[in-house]
N, CA, C and O of each residue as an XYZ file, in Angstrom:
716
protein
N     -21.598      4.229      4.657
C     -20.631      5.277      4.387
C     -19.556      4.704      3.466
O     -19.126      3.625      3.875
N     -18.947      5.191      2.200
C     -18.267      4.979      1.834
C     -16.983      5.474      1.769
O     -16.769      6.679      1.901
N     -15.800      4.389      1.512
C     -14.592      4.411      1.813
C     -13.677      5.667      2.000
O     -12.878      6.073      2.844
N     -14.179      6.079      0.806
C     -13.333      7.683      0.413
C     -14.046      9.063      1.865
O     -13.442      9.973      2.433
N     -15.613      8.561      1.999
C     -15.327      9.316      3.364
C     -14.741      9.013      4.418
O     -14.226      9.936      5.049
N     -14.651      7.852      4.854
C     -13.976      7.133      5.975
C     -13.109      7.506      6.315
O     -12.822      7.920      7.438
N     -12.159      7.386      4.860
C     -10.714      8.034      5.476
C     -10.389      9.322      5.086
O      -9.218      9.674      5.226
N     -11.552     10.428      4.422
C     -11.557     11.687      5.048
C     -11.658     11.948      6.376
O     -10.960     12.614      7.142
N     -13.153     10.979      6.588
C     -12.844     11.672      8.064
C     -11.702     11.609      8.858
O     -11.385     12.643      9.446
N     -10.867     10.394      9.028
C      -9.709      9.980      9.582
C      -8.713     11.336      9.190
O      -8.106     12.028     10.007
N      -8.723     11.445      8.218
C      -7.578     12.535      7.703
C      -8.097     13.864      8.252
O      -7.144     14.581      8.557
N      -9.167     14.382      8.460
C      -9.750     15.549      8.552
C      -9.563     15.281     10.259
O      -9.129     16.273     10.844
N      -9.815     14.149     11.078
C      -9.914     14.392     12.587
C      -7.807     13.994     13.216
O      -7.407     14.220     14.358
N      -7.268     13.639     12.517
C      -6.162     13.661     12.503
C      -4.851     15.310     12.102
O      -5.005     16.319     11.414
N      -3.585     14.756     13.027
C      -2.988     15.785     11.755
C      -1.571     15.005     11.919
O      -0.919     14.572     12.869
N      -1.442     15.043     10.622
C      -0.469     13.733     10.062
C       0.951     14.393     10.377
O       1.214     15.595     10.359
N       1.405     13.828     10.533
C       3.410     14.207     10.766
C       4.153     12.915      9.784
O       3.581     11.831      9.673
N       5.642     13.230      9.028
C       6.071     12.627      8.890
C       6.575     11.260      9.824
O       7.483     10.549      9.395
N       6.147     11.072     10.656
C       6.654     10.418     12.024
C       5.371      9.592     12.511
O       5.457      8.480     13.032
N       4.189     10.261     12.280
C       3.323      9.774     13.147
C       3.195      8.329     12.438
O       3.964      8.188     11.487
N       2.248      7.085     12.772
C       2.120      5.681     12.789
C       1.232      6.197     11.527
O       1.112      7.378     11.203
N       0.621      5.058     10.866
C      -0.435      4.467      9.501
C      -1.267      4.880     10.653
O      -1.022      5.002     11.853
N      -2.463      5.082      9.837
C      -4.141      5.665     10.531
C      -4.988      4.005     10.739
O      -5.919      3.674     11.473
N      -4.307      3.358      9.902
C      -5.121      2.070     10.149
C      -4.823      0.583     10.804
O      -3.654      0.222     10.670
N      -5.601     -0.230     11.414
C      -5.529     -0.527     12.547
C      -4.119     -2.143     12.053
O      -4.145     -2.618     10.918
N      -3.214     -2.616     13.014
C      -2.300     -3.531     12.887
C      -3.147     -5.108     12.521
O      -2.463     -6.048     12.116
N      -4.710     -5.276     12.714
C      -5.392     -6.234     12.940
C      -6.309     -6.208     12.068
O      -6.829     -5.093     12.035
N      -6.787     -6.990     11.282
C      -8.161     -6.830     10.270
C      -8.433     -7.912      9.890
O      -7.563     -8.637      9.408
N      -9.479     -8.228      9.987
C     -10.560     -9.878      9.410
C      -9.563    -10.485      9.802
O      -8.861    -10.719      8.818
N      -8.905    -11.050     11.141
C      -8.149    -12.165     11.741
C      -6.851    -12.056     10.927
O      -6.656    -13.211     10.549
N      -5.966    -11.365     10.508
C      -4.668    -10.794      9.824
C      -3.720     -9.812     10.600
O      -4.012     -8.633     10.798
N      -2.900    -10.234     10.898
C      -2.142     -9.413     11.222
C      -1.340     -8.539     10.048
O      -0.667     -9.103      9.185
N      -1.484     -7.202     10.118
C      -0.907     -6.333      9.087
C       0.155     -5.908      9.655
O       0.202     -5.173     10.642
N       1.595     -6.629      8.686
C       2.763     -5.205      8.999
C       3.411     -4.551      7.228
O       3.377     -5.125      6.140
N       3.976     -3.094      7.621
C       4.162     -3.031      6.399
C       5.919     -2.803      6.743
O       6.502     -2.585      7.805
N       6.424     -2.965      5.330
C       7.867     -2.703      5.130
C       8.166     -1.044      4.823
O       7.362     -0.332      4.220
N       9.342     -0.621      5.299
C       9.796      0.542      4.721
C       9.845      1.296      4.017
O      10.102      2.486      4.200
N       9.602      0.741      3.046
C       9.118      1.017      1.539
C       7.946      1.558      0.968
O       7.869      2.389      0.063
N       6.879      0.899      1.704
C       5.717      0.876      1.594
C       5.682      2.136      3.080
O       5.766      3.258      2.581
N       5.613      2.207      4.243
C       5.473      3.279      4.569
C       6.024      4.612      3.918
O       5.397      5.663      3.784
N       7.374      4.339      3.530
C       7.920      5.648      2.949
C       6.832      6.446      1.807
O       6.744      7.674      1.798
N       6.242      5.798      1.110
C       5.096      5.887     -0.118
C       3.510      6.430      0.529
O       2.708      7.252      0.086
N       3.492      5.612      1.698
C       1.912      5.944      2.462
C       2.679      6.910      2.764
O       2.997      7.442      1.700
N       3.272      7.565      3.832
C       3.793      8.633      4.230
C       3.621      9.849      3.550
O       3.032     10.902      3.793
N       4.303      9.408      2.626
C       4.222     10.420      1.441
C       2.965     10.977      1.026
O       2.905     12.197      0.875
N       1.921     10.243      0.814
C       0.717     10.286      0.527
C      -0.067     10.993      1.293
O      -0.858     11.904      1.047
N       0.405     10.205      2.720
C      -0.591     11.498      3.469
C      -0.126     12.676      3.620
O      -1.032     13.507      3.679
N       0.824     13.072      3.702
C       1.170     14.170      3.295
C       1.029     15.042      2.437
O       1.334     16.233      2.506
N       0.541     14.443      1.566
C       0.311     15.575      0.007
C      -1.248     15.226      0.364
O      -1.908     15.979     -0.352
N      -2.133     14.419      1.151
C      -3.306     14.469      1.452
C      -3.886     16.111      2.032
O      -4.691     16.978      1.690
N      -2.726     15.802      3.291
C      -3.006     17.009      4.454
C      -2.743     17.662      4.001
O      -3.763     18.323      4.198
N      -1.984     18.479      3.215
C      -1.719     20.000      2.469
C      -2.822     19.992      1.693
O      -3.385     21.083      1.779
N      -3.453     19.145      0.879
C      -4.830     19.687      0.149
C      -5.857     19.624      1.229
O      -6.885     20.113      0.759
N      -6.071     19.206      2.592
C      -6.923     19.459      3.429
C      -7.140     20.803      3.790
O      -8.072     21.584      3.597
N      -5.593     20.915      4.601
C      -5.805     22.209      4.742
C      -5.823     23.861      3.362
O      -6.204     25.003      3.619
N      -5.303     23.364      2.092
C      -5.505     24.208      0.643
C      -7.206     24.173      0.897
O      -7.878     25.173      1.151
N      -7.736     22.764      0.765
C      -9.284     23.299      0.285
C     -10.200     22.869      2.081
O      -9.686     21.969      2.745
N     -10.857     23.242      2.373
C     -11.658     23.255      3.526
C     -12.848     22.645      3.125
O     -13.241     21.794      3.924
N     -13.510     22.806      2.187
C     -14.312     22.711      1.783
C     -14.447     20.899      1.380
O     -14.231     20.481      0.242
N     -14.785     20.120      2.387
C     -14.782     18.199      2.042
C     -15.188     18.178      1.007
O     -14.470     17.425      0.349
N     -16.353     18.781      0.124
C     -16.445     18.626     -0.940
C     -15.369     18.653     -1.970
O     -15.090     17.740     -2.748
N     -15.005     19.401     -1.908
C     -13.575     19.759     -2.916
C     -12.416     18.894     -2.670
O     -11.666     18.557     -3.586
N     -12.225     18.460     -1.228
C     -11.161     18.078     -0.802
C     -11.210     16.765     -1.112
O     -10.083     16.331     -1.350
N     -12.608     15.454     -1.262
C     -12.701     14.594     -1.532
C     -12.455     14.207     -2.796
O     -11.991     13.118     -3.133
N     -12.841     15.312     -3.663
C     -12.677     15.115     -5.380
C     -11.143     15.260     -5.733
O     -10.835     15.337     -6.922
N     -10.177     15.301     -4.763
C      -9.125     15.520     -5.155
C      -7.988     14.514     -5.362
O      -7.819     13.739     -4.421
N      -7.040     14.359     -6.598
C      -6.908     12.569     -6.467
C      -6.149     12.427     -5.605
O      -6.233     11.215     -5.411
N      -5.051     13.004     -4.545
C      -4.378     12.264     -4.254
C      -5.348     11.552     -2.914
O      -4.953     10.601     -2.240
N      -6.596     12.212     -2.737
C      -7.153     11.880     -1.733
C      -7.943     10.986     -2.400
O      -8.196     10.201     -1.486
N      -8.684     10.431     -3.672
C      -9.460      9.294     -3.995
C      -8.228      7.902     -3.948
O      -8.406      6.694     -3.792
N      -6.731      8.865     -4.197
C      -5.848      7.428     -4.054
C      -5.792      6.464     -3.032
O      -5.578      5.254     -2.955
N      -6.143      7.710     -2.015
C      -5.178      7.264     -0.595
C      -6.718      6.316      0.160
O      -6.669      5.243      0.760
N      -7.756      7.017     -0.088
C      -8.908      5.972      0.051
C      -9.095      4.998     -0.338
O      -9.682      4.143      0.326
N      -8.526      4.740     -1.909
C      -8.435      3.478     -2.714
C      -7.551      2.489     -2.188
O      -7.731      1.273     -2.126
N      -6.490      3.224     -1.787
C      -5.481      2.311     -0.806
C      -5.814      1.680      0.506
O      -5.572      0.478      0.620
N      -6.217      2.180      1.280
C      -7.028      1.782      2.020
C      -8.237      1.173      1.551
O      -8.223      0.281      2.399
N      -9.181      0.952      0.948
C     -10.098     -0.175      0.673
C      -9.294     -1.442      0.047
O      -9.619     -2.628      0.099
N      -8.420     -0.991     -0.415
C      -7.510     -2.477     -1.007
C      -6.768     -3.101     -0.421
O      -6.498     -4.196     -0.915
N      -6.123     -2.735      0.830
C      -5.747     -3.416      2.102
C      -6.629     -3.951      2.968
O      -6.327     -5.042      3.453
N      -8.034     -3.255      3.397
C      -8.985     -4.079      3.795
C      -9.273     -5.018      3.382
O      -9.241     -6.046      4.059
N      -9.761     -4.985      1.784
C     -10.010     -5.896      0.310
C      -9.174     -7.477      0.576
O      -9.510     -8.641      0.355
N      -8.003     -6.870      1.128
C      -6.709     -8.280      0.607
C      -6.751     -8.980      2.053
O      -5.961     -9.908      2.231
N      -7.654     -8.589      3.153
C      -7.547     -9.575      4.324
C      -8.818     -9.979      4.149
O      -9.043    -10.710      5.113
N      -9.717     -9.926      3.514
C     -10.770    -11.084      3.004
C     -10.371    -12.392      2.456
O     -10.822    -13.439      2.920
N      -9.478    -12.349      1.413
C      -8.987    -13.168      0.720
C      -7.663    -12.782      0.019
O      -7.702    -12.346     -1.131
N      -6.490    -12.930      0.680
C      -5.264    -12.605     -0.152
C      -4.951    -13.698     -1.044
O      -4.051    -13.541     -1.870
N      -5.521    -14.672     -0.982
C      -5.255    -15.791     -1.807
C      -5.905    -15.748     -3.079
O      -5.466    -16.326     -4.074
N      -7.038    -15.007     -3.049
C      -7.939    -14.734     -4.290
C      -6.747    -14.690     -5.774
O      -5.570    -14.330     -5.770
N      -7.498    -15.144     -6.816
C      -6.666    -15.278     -8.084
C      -6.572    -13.759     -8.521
O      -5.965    -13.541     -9.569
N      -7.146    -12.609     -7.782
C      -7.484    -11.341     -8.581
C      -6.122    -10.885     -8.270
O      -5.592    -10.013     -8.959
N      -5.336    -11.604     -6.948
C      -4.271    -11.251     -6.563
C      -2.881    -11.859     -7.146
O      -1.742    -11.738     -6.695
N      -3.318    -12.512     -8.228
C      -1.779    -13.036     -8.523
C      -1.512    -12.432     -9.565
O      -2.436    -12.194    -10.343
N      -0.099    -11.989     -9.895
C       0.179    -11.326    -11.183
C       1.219    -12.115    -12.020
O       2.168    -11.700    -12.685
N       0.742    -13.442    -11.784
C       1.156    -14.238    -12.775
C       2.442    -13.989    -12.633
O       2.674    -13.855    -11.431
N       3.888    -13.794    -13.606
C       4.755    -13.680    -13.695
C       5.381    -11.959    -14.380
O       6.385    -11.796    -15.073
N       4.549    -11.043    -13.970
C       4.944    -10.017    -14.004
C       5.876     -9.318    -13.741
O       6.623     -8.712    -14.510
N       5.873     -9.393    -12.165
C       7.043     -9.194    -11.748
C       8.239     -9.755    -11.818
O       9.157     -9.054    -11.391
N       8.608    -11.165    -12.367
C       9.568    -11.806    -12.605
C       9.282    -13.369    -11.949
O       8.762    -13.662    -10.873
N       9.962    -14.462    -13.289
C       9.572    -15.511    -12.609
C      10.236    -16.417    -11.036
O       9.872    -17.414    -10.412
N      11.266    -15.499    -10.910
C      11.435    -15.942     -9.432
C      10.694    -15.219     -8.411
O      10.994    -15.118     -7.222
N       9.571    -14.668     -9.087
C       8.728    -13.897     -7.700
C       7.757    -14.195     -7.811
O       6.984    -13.268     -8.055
N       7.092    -15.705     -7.712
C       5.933    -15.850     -8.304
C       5.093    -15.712     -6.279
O       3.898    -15.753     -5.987
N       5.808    -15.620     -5.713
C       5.243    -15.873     -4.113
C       4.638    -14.305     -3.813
O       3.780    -14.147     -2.945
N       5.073    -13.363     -4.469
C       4.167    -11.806     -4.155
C       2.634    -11.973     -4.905
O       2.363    -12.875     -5.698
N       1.866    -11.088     -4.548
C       0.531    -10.840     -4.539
C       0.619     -9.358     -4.864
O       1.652     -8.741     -4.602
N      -0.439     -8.762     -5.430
C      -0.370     -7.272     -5.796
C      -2.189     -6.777     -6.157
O      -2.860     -7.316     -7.038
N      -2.598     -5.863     -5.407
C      -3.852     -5.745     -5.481
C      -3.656     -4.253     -6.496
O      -2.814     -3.356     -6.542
N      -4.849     -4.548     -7.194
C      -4.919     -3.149     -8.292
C      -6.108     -2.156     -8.072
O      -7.302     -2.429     -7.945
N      -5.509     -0.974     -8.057
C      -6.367      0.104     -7.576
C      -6.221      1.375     -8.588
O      -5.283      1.326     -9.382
N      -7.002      2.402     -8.611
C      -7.083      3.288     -9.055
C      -6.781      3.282    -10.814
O      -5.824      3.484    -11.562
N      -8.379      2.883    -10.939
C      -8.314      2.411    -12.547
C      -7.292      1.965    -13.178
O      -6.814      2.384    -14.233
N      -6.817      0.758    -12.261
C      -5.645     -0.109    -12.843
C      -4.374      0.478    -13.342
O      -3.618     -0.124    -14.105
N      -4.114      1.992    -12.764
C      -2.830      2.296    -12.805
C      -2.359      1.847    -11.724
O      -1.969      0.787    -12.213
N      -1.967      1.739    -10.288
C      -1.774      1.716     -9.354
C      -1.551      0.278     -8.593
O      -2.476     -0.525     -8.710
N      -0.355     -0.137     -7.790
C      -0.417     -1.772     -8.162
C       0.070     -1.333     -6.383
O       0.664     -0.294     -6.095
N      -0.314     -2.293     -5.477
C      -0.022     -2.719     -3.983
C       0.271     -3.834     -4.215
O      -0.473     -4.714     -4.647
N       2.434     -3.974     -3.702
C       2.371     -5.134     -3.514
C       2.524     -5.947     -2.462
O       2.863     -5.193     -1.551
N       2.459     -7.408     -1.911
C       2.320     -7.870     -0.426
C       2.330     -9.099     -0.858
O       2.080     -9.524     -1.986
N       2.697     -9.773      0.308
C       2.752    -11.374      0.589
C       2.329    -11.554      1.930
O       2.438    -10.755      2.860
N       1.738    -12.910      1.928
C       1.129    -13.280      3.197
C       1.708    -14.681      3.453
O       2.433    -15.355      2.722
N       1.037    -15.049      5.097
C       1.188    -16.567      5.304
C       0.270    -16.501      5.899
O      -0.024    -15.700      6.786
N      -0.656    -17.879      5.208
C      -1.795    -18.232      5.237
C      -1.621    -19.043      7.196
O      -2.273    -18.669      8.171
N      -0.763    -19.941      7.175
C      -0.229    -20.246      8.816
C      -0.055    -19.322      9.705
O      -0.294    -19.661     10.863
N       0.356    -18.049      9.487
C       0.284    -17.864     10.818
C      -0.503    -16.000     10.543
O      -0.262    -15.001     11.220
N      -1.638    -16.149      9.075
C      -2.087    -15.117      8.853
C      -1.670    -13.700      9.177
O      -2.109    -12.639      9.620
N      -0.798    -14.161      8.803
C      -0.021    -12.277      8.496
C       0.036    -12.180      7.210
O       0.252    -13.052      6.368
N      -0.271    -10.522      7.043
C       0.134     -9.934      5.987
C       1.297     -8.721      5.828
O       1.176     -7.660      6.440
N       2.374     -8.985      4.986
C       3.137     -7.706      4.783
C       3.325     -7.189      3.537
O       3.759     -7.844      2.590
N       2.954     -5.812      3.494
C       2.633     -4.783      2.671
C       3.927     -4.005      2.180
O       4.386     -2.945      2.607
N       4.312     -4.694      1.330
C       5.494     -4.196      0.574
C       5.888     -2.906      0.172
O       6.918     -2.300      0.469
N       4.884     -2.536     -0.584
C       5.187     -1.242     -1.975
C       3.361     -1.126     -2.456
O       2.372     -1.858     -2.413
N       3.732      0.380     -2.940
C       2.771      0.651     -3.320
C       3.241      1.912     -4.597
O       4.094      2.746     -4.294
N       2.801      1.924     -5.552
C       3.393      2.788     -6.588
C       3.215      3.846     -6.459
O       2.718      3.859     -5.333
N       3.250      5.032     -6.850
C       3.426      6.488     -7.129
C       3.070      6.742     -8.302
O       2.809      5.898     -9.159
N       3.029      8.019     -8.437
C       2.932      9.028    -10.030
C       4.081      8.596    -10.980
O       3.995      8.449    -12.199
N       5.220      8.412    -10.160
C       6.153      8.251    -11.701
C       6.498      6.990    -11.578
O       7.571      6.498    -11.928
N       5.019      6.107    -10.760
C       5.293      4.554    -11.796
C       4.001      4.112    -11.912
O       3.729      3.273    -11.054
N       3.243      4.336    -12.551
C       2.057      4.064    -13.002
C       2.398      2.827    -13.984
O       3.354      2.644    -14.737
N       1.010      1.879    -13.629
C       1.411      0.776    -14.573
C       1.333      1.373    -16.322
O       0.372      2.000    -16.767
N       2.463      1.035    -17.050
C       2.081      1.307    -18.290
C       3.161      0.209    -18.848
O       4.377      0.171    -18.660
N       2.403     -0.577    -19.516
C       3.320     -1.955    -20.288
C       4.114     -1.571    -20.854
O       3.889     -0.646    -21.634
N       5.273     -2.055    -20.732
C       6.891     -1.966    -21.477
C       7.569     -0.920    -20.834
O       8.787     -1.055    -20.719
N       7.014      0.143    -20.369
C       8.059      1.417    -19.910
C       8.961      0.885    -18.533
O       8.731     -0.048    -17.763
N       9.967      1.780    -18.560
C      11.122      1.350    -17.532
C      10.527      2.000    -16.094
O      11.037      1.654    -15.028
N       9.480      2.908    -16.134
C       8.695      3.372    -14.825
C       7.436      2.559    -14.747
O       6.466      2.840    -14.044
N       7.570      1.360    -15.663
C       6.086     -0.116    -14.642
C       6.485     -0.030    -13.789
O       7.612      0.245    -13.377
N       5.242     -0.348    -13.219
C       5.477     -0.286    -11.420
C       5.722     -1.956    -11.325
O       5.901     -2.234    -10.139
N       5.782     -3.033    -12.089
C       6.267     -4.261    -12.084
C       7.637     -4.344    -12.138
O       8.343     -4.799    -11.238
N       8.139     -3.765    -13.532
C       9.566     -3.671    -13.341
C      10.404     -2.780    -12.174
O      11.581     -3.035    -11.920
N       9.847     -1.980    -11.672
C      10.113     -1.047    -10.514
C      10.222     -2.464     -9.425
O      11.285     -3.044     -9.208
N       9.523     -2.671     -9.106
C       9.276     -3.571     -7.621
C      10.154     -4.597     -7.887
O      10.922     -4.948     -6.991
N      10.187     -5.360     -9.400
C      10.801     -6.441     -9.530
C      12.802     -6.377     -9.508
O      13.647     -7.235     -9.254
N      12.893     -4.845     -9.930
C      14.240     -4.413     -9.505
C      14.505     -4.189     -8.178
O      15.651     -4.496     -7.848
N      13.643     -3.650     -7.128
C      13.666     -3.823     -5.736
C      14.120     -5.036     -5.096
O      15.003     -5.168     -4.248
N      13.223     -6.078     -5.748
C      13.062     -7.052     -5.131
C      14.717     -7.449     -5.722
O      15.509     -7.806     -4.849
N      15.167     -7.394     -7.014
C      16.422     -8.169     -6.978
C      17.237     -8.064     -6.360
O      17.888     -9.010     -5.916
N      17.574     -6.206     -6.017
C      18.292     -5.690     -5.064
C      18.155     -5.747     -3.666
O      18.858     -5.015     -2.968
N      17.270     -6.588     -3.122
C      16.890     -7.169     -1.623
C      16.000     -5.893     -0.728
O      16.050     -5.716      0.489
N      15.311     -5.210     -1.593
C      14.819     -4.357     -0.435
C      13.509     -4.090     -1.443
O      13.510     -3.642     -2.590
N      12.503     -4.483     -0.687
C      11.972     -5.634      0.341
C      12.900     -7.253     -0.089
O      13.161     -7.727     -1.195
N      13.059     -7.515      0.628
C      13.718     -8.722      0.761
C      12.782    -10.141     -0.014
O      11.949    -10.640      0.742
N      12.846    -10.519     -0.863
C      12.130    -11.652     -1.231
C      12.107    -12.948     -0.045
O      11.153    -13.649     -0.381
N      12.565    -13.374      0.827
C      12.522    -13.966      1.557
C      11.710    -14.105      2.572
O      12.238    -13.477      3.489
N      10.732    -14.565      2.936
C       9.609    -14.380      4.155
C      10.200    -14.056      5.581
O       9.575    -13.472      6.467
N      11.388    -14.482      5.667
C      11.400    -14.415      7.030
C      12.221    -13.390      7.224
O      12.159    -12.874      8.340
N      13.096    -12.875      6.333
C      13.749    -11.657      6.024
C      12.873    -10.658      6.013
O      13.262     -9.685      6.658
N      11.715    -10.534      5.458
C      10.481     -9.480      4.870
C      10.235     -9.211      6.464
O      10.822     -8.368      7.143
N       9.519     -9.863      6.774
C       9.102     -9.946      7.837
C      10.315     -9.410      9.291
O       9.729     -8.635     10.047
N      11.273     -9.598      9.575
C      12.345     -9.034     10.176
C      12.343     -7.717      9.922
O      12.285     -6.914     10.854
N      12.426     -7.189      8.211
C      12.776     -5.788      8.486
C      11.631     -5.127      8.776
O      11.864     -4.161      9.503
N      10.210     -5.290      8.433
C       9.267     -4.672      8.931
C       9.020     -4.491     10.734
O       8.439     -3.555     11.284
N       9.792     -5.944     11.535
C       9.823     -5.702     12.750
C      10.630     -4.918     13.155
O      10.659     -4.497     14.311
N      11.443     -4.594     12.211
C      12.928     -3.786     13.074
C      12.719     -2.556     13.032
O      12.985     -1.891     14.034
N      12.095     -1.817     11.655
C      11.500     -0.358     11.485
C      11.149      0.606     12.690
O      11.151      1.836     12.726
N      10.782     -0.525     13.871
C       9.723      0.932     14.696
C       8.959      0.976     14.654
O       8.329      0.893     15.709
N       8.209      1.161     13.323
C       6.853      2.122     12.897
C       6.585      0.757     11.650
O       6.676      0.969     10.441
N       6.242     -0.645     12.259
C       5.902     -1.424     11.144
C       4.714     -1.662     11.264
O       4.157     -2.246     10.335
N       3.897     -1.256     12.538
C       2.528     -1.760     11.968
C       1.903     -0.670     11.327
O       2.286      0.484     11.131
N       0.618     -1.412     10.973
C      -0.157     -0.109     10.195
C      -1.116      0.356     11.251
O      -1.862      1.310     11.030
């Protein structure tokens, strides 16, 4: 079965609330997943504009071909993707985001517009799931809506916190930090 049905079905046997938890599980390939504020505020969002085209089209056929729902599947296979190997080189973005951030990781999805970013520790295998871009930041080189320069202004302004043990704090303090 592939991905994009998976988490139809999830979306189709669910019904999402601004409130309710991530659909996917806090634990994967020996990783602990938490995400930051940020990054829920964005999934949130997502499923939300998921479930209104669920219930607009009935029809899974239709409802699968629809992007915000090939996104939100893509997102989800790329969080699975990054507890195989977050260390993988596919994950470094070099100095994109700025050279004091060379410690983030960012997995690319949805025909390389679309950038997830996260840091891990390989010691005590956690992963936290930063940010994830939107429509009005699609990667596009040089514009002031990159989703590099976006995150990398986040990051200067401390939210997500560049600091591991800071990152990690505010995702515990949220409430709603696991996935």
């Amino acid at each position: 079965m592939n991905w994009l049905m998976v988490s139809t079905s999830i979306l189709m046997m669910k019904s999402a609330t601004k409130t309710e938890k991530m659909d996917f599980p806090t634990w994967l390939n020996g990783w602990t997943i938490y995400a930051h504020p940020c990054f829920i505020d964005q999934y949130n969002a997502l499923v939300a504009r998921v479930e209104d085209l669920k219930h607009r089209f009935p029809d899974p056929i239709v409802f699968q071909k629809k992007k915000e729902t090939k996104v939100l599947a893509h997102l989800l296979k790329s969080i699975a993707n990054i507890t195989h190997e977050p260390r993988a080189s596919v994950y470094r973005p070099g100095d994109s985001i700025g050279k004091a951030y060379t410690d983030w990781s960012r997995a690319k999805f949805g025909g390389g517009r679309y950038r997830l970013f996260f840091r891990y520790s390989l010691e005590s295998k956690i992963i936290v799931i930063a940010w994830v871009n939107d429509e009005g930041s699609l990667r596009t080189c040089g514009s002031k809506t990159d989703a590099y320069k976006i995150f990398g202004k986040m990051l200067d302004e401390g939210n997500p916190p560049d600091d591991w043990l800071s990152l990690l704090q505010a995702c515990q303090n949220d409430g709603k930090e696991h996935l």
